[in-house]
Each structure stands twice: as structure tokens, then as C-alpha cells.
N, C-alpha and C positions, 0 to 999 in steps of 0.2 A: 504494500500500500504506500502510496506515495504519502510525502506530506498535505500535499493538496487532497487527497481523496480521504486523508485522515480528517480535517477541515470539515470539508463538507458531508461526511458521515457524522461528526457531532453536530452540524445543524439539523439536518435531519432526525436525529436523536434529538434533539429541544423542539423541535417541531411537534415531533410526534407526541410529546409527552413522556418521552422513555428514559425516566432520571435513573437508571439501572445501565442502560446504553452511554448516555453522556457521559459517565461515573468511567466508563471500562474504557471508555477512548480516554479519557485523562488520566495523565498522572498521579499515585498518588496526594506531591506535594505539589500538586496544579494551584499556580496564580490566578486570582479572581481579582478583577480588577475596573470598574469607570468613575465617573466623573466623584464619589463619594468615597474615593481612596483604594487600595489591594490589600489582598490577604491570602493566605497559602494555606490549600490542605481540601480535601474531597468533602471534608464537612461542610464548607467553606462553599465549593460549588453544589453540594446539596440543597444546600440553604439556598443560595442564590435563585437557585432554579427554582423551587418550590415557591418560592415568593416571588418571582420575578413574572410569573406568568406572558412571558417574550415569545413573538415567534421573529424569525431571523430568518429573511430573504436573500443567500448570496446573489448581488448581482456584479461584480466583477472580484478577481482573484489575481494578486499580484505577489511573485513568490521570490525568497531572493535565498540561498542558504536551505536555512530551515525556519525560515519568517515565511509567515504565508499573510497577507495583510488584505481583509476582506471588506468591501464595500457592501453593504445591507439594508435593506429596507426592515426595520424594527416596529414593531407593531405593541404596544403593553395593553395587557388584559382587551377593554372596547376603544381603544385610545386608537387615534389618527396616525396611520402610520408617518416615521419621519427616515431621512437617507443621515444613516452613522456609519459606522468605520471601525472592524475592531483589528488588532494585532493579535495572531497566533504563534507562538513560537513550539514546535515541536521536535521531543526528541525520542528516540528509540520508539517511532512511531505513534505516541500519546504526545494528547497537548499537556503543555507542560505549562502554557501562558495563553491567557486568554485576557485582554486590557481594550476596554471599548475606548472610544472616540468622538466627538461631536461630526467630527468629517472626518475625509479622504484627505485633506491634505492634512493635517493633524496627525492624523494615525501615520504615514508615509515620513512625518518628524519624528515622529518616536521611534519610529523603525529604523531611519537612517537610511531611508529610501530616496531616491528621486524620483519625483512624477516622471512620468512614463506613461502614457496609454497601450507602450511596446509589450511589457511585462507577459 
């Protein structure tokens, strides 16, 4: 499995509802991370999930290393979707980091990326 196809198997996993799925693509001491600060550990992305009620539309994937940096339409619970930006970092095929972003160019500073449309 690629890094990329690691990525978008745990969207799909948060999509689905399948915090058992999410759980086993991640690391155990997977980074959770946006705009209200990070924290490390599966308990950490359990919570998150269970409360975050998110669905996450990848629509573009730019991947550099083992940074996969995704463009998303995010949706919370009945709320208006809006276009955010998270950073994956994965290793030994689990994400290891997962840090959202207001934007595409935001997320692409944290990463250490250059805009590209090429990626």
C-alpha cells in the first residue's frame, strides 16, 4: 500500500463511521492535531473521531517523501461544508500524523511544500 492509498483508506474509514478501521491505519502514537492545538496516542484519535462527527472529501493529493498533504471538502455533523487542508505524515504504512488546516496553502507551509498543481 502506498502512502497515498494509506490516506485515503482512512478517509474512507471516517466516512464510513469505522473508528475500528481509522484506529488500525494509524499508529499507535498517531498525532491529532487543528486549529485547537495536537496531541498523540489512539485514545486521542478515538476521541476525536467520536466527537468530531466529520466527513472528509479528498479532492486533490499532493505527496512528497512520506507527507501526503490533502485538500478536503469537510462537512461537521449538519454544518455547511467548507475547503480545508490536512497534513499526513506516514510511516511503516500507518498514519502516524494527521494536522488539519484552514487551507491548501497553509497546510503546503507546514509541510515544507511548494504549490504545485504538478504534485
Amino acid at each position: 500500500m502506498t502512502d497515498t492509498d494509506a490516506v485515503l483508506a482512512w478517509h474512507a474509514a471516517v466516512n464510513a463511521g469505522d473508528v475500528a478501521g481509522v484506529l488500525s491505519l494509524s499508529s499507535d502514537d498517531v498525532e491529532v492535531g487543528g486549529p485547537r492545538g495536537s496531541g498523540r496516542g489512539a485514545d486521542l484519535l478515538r476521541d476525536w473521531f467520536l466527537r468530531a462527527g466529520v466527513r472528509l472529501e479528498p479532492k486533490q493529493t499532493f505527496v512528497e517523501d512520506h507527507t501526503v498533504v490533502v485538500e478536503q471538502s469537510a462537512q461537521w455533523h449538519a454544518g455547511e461544508p467548507q475547503l480545508v487542508a490536512s497534513v499526513f505524515r506516514v510511516r511503516d504504512g500507518k498514519i502516524d500524523s494527521v494536522i488539519r488546516f484552514p487551507d491548501l496553502a497553509s497546510a503546503f507551509e507546514a509541510a515544507g511544500f511548494e504549490p504545485s498543481p504538478e504534485r
